[in-house]
C-alpha positions as CSV (number, residue, x, y, z in Angstrom):
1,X,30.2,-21.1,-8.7
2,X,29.2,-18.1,-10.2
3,X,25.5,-18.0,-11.7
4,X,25.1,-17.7,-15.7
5,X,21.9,-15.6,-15.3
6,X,21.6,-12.0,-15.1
7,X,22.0,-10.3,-11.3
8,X,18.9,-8.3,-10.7
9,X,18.9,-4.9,-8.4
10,X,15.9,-4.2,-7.1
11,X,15.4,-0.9,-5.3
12,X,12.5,0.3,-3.2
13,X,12.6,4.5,-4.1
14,X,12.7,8.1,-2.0
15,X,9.0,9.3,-0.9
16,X,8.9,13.0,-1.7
17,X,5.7,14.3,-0.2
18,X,4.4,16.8,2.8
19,X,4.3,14.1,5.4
20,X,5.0,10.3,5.1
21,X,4.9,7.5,7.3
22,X,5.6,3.7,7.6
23,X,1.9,2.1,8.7
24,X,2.5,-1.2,7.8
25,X,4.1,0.0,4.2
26,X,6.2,-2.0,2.6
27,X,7.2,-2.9,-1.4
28,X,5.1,-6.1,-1.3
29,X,5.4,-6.4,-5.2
30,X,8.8,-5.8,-5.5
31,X,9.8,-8.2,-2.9
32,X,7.1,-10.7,-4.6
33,X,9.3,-10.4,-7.5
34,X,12.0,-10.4,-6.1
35,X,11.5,-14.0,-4.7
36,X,9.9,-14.8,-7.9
37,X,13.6,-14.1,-9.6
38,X,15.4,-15.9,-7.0
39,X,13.5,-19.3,-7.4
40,X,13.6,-19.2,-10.9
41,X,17.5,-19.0,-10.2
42,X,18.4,-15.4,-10.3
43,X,21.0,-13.5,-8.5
44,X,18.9,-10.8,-6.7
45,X,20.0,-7.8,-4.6
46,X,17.8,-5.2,-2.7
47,X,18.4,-1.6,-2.0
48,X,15.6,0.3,0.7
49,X,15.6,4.1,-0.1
50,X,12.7,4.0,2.9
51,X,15.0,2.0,5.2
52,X,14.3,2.9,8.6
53,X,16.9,0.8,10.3
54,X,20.1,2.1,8.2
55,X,23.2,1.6,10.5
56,X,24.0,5.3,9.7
57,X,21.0,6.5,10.9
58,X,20.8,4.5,14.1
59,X,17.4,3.4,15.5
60,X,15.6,5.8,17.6
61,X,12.4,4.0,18.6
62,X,11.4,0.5,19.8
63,X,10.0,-1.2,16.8
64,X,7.4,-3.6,19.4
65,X,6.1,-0.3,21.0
66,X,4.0,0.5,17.5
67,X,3.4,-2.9,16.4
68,X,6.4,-2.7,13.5
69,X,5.8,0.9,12.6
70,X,7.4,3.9,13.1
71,X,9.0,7.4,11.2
72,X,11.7,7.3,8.2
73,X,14.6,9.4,8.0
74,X,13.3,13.0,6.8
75,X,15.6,15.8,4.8
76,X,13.9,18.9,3.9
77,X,13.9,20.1,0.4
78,X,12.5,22.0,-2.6
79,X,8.7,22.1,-3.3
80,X,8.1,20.7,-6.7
81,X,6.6,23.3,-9.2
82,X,3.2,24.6,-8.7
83,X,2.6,23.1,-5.3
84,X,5.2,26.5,-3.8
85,X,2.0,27.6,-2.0
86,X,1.5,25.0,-0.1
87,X,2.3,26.1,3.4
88,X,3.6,22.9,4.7
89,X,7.1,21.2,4.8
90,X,8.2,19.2,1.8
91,X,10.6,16.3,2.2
92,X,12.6,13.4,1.1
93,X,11.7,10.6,3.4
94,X,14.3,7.7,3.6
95,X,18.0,7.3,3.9
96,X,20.7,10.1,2.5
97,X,21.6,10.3,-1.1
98,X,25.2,9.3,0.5
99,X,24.0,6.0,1.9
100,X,22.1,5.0,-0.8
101,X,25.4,5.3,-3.3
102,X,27.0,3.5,-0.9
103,X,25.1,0.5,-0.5
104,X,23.8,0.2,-4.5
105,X,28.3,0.4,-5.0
106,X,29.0,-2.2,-1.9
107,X,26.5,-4.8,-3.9
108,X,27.8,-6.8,-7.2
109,X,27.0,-4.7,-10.1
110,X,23.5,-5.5,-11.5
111,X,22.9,-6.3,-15.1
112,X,19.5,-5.1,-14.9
113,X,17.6,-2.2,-12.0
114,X,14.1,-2.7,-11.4
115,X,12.4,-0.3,-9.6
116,X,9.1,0.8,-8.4
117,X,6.8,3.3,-6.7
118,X,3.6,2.7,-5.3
119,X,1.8,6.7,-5.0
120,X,1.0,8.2,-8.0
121,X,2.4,11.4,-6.7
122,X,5.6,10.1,-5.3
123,X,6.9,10.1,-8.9
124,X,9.9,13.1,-7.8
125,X,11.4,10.6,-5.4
126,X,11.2,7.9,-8.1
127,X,12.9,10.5,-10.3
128,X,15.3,11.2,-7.9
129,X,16.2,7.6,-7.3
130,X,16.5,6.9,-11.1
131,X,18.8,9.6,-11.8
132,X,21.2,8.2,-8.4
133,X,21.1,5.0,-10.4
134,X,22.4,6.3,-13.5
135,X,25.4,8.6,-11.6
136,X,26.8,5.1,-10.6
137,X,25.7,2.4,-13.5
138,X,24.9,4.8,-16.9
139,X,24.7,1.7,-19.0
140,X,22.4,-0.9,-17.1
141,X,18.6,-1.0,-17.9
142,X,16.2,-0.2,-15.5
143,X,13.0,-1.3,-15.6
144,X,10.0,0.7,-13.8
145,X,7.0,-1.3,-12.8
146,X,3.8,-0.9,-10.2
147,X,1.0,1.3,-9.1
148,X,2.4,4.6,-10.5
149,X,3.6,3.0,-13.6
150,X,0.5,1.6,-14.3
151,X,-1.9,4.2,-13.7
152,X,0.5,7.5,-15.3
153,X,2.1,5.0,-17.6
154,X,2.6,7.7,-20.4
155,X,3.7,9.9,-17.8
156,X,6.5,7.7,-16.8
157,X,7.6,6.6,-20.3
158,X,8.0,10.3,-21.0
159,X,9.8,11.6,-17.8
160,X,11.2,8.7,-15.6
161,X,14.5,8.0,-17.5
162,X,13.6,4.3,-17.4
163,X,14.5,2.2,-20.3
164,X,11.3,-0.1,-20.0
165,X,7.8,1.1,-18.4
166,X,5.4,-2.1,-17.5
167,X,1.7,-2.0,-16.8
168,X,-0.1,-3.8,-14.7
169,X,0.8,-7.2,-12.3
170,X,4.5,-8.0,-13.5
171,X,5.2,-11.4,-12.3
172,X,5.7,-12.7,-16.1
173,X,6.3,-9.9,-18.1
174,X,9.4,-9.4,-16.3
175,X,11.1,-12.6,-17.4
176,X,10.0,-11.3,-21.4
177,X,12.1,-8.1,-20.3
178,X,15.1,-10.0,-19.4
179,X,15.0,-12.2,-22.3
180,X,14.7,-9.2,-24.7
181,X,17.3,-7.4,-22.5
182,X,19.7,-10.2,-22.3
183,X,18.8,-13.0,-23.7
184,X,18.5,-15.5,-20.9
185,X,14.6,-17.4,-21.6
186,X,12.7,-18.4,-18.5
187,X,10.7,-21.4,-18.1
188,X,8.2,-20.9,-15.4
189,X,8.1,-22.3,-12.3
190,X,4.8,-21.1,-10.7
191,X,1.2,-20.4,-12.1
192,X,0.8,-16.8,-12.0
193,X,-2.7,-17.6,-12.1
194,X,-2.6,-19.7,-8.4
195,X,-1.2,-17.8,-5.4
196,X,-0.8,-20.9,-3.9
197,X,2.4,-22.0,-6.0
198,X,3.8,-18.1,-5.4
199,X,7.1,-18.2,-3.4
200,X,7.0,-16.4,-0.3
201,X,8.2,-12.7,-0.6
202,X,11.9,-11.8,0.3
203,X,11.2,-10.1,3.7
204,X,14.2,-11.7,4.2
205,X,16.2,-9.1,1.9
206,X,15.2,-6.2,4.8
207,X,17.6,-5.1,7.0
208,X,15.3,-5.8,9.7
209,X,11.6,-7.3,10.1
210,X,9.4,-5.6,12.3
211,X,5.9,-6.8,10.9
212,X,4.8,-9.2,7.8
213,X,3.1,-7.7,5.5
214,X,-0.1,-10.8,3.9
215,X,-1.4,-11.0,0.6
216,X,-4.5,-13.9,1.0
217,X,-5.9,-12.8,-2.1
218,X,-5.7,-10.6,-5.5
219,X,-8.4,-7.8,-6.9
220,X,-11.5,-7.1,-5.6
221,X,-15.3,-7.5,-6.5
222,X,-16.8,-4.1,-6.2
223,X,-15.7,-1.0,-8.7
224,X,-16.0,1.6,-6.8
225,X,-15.8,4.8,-8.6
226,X,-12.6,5.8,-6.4
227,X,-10.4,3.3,-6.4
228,X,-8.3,1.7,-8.6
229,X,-8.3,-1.7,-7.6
230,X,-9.9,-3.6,-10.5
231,X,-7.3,-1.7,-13.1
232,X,-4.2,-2.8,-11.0
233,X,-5.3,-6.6,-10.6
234,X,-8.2,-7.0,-13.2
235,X,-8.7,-10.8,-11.9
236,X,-9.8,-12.3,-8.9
237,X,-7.5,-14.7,-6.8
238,X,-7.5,-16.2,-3.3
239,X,-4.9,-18.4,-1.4
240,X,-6.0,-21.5,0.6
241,X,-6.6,-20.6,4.0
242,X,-4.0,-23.8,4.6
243,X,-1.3,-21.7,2.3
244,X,-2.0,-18.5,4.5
245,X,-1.7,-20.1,7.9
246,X,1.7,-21.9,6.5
247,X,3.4,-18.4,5.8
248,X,2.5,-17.2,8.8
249,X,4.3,-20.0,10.7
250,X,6.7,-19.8,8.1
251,X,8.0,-15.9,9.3
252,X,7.1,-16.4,12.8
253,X,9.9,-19.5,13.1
254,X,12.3,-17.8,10.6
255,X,12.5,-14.4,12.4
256,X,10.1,-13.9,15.4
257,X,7.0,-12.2,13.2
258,X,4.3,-11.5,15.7
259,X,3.1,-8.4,13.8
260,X,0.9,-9.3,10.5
261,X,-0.7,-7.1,8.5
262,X,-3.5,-8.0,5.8
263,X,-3.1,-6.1,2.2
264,X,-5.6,-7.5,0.6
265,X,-8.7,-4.8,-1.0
266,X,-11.3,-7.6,0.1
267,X,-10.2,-9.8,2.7
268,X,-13.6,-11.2,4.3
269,X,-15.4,-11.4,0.8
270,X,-17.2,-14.9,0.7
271,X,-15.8,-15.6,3.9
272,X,-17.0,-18.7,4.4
273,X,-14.3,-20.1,2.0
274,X,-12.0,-18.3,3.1
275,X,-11.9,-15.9,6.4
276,X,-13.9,-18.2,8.4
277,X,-11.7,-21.3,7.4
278,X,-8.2,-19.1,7.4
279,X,-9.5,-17.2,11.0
280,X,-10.8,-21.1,12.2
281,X,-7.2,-22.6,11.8
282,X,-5.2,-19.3,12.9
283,X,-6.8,-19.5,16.2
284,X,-6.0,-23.7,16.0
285,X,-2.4,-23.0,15.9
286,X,-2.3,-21.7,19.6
287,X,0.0,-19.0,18.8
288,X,-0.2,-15.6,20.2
289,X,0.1,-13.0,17.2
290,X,-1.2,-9.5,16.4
291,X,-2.7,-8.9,12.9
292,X,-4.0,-5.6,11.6
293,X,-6.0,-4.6,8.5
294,X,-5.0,-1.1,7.0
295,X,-6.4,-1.9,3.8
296,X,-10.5,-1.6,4.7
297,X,-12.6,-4.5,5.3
298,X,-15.7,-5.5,3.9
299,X,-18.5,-4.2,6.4
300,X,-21.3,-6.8,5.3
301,X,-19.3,-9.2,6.2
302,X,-19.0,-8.9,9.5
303,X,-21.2,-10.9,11.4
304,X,-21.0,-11.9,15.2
305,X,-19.2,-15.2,14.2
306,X,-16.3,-13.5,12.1
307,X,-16.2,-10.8,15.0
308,X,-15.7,-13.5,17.3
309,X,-13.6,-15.5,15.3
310,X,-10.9,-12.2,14.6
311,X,-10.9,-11.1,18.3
312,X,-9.6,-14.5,19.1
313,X,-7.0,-14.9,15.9
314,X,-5.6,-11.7,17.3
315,X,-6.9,-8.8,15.4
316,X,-5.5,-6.0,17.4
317,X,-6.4,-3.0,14.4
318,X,-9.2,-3.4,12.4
319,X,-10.3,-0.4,9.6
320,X,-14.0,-0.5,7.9
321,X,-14.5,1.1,4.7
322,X,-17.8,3.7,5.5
323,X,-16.5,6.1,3.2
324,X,-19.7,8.5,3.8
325,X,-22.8,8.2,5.2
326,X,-24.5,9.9,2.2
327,X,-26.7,5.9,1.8
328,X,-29.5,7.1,-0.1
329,X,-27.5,9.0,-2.7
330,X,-24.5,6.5,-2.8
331,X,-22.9,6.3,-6.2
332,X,-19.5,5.5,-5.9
333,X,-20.2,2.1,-4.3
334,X,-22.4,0.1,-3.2
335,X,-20.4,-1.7,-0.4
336,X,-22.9,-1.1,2.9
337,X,-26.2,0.8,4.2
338,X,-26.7,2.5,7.3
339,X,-28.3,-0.4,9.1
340,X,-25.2,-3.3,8.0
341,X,-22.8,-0.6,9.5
342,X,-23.9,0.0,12.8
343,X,-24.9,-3.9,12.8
344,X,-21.5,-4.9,11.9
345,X,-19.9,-2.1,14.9
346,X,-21.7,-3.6,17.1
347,X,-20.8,-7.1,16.3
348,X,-17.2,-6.1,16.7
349,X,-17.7,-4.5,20.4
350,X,-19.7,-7.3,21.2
351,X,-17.2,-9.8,20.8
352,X,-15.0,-7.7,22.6
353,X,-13.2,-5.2,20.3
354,X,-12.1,-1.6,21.8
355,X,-13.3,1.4,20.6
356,X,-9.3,2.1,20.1
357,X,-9.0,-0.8,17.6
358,X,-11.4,-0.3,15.3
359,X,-11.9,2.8,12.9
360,X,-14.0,3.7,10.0
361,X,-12.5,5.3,7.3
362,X,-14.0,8.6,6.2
363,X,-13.4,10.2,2.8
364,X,-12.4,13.9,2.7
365,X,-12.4,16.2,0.1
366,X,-14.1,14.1,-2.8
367,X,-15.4,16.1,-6.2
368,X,-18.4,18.2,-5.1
369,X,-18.6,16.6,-1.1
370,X,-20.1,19.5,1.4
371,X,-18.7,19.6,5.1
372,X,-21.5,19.1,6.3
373,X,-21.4,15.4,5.0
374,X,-18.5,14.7,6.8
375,X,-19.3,15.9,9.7
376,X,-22.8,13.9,9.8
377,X,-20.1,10.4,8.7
378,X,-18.3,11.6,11.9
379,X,-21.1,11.8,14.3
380,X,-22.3,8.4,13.1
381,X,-19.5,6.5,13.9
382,X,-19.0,8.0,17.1
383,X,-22.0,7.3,17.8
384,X,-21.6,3.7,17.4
385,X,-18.6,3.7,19.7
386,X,-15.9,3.6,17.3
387,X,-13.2,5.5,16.0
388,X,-13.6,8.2,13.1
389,X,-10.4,8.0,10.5
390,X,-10.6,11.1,7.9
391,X,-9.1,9.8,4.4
392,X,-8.3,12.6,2.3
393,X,-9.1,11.5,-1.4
394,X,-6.3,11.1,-3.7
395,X,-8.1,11.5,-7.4
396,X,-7.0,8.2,-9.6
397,X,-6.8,8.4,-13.2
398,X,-9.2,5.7,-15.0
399,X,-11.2,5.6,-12.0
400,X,-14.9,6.5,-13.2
401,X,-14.4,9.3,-11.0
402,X,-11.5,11.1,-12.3
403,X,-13.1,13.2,-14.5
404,X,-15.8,14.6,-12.0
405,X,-11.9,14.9,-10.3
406,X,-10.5,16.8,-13.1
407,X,-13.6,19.0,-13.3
408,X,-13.9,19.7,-9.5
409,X,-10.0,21.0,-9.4
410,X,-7.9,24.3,-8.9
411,X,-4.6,22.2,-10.4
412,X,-4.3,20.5,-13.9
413,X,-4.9,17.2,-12.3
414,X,-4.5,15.1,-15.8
415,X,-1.2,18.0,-17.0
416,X,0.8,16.7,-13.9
417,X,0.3,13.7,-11.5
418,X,2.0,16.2,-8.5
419,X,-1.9,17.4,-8.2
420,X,-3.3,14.2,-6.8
421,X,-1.7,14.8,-3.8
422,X,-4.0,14.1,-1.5
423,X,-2.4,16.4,1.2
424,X,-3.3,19.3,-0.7
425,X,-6.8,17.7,-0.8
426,X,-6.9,19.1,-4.8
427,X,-10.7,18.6,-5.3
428,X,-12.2,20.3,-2.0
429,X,-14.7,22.8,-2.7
430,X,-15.2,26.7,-2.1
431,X,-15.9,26.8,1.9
432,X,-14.0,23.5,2.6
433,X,-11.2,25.8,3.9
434,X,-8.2,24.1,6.4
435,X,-9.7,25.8,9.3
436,X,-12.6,23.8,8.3
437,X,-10.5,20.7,8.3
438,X,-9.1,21.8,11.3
439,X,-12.6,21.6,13.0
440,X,-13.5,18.3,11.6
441,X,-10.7,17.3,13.6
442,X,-11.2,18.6,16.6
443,X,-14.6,16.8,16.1
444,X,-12.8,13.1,15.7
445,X,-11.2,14.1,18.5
446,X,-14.0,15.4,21.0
């Protein structure tokens, strides 16, 4: 019986940028929605520009051996405009332009495209994916949502070729776009504002599952000057630790999840409703899995009870959010002092972490930042016995930093969002040259 509502492509886009990678990175939003569509009765398809496990380009690693990560498919090509002295290697990362017409052609045709792109500067990719689209299907409406769409929203309305641009979390507006589009009104059958009624996301629409990514909980408490978290999910939500520990059953019996990785910006905030009860009935379940948290956690928060209670869930890669160790003089957040972070380090190696396991993220290149700062954040957390991760800073528009950003430049950050690359670290200062960065390097390293 054929269905009498619209069929919906969805399609995860190119990366274009100097180097990309899949640590734990997957389209969490669009496959959110994607299950959104379906159990509101909607014909969905999915199409993975990023797809590492295409049957054309064959599968040259053991997925188990990196805990679900591992390279995309790379093809070199043309540096955009003003980045041409850049002396690294730019590149389309994900399957051909071949196998992607292929694939969008083998699937029903849509009546609607909807599309996303998660970096700001990834927008050529986007482009590129866009303009595939309209080669095959000229007359069906795409629809461009998420982070960049959001955040370089005029941008996108003026260059992206899609039909409709949305702002901000799309789990509703989405069903006023197809009713405008075609007609077809939606009666909702979750509470946006409860991500305990939320479907589970269609991992199931990948070609293959090597790791899971979680969503426990939406936005964040702190506005810290860099990030951009309160302007993508302005309010605050959290899933019942009993919800959490369901879904993770859930993928494990469906198709063999071991690997988990936690997205959430504030995962152990007021932990004691909800990572100590959520880490308490993990561990209750007896099964032997692997979570990891890419996204930083909340430093404060660890005490020896949570460090004890995540070594035995399974935590197997755990990143703190240090940022600098510039404490007394520390106006982009206000998320830890000196004394909570070595406190909290050695709570973790206490209850038995490995210096290998646990990083502290370090930010690089930041509106004004000297080298000698970083090179006082790495000596700290090595001193602590942990291991120093250098995060070069990707300026954010409407971030209260942006315009100490657009000040502290050699591009046009706000003429082009290309500039916020943070690979060509845009806002480093006279002196911060990449034999510099070199050196701090060789210091994580030493």
């Amino acid at each position: 019986m054929t269905s009498s509502k619209p069929h919906i492509l969805l399609i995860n886009p190119w990366i274009h940028d100097f180097a990309a990678y899949d640590f734990w990175a997957k389209p969490l939003g669009l496959l959110s929605l994607a299950s959104i569509l379906r159990h509101h009765g909607f014909p969905v398809s999915y199409v993975d520009c990023q797809d590492r496990f295409h049957p054309e380009a064959g599968e040259v690693f053991n997925p188990a051996a990196r805990n679900g990560r591992g390279p995309y498919v790379k093809t070199s090509i043309p540096k955009p405009a003003g980045l041409n002295s850049v002396e690294r290697n730019y590149s389309r990362y994900g399957i051909s332009p071949e196998w992607f017409a292929q694939d969008v052609t083998d699937l029903p045709k849509p009546d609607m495209v909807m599309v996303t792109c998660l970096m700001t500067y990834w927008y050529p990719g986007l482009f590129e994916t866009i303009r595939a689209v309209r080669t095959i299907y000229p007359k069906v409406p795409v629809v461009l949502g998420g982070i960049y769409a959001t955040l370089c929203h005029d941008h996108a309305v003026l260059h992206s070729g899609a039909d409709y641009v949305l702002s901000g979390p799309g789990e509703t507006r989405v069903f006023e776009i197809i009713e405008k589009v075609t007609g077809c009104q939606t009666l909702l059958k979750f509470d946006p504002d409860n991500l305990n009624s939320y479907p589970y996301p269609a991992f199931d629409l990948q070609r293959k599952i090597t790791y899971i990514p979680l969503l426990t909980s939406k936005g964040c408490p702190f506005s810290c000057t860099y990030c951009a978290s309160n302007i993508l999910q302005p309010k605050r939500m959290t899933m019942t630790p009993e919800r959490v520990v369901e879904e993770i059953l859930h993928w494990q019996e469906y198709c063999g999840a071991t690997d988990f990785a936690f997205y959430d910006d504030a995962l152990l905030v007021n932990p004691e409703k909800h990572a100590k009860p959520m880490l308490k009935q993990i561990i209750a379940t007896g099964r032997h899995l692997n979570f990891h948290t890419p996204n930083a956690v909340h430093i404060r928060a660890i005490t020896p009870e949570i460090a004890e209670l995540m070594v035995a869930a399974g935590f197997k890669t755990l990143r703190l959010g240090l940022e600098t160790v510039d404490f007394d003089q520390r106006e982009m957040d206000q998320k830890v002092k000196e004394t909570e972070f070595v406190g909290a380090v050695a709570n973790l190696l206490a209850a038995g972490f490995r210096k290998e396991q646990v990083g502290a993220y370090l930010l690089v290149g930041l509106p004004g930042q000297k080298i000698e700062t970083v090179e006082r954040s790495i000596e700290l957390v090595k001193s602590c016995g942990i291991t120093p991760i250098l995060a070069y800073y990707t300026p954010i528009p409407h971030t209260d930093m942006w315009e100490a950003a657009v000040a502290a430049s050699r591009y046009d950050l706000a003429s082009d969002p290309i500039f916020t690359n943070n690979a060509i670290m845009p806002c480093r200062q006279s002196g911060f040259d990449w034999e510099e960065l070199a050196r701090l390097k060789r210091l994580v390293k030493s």
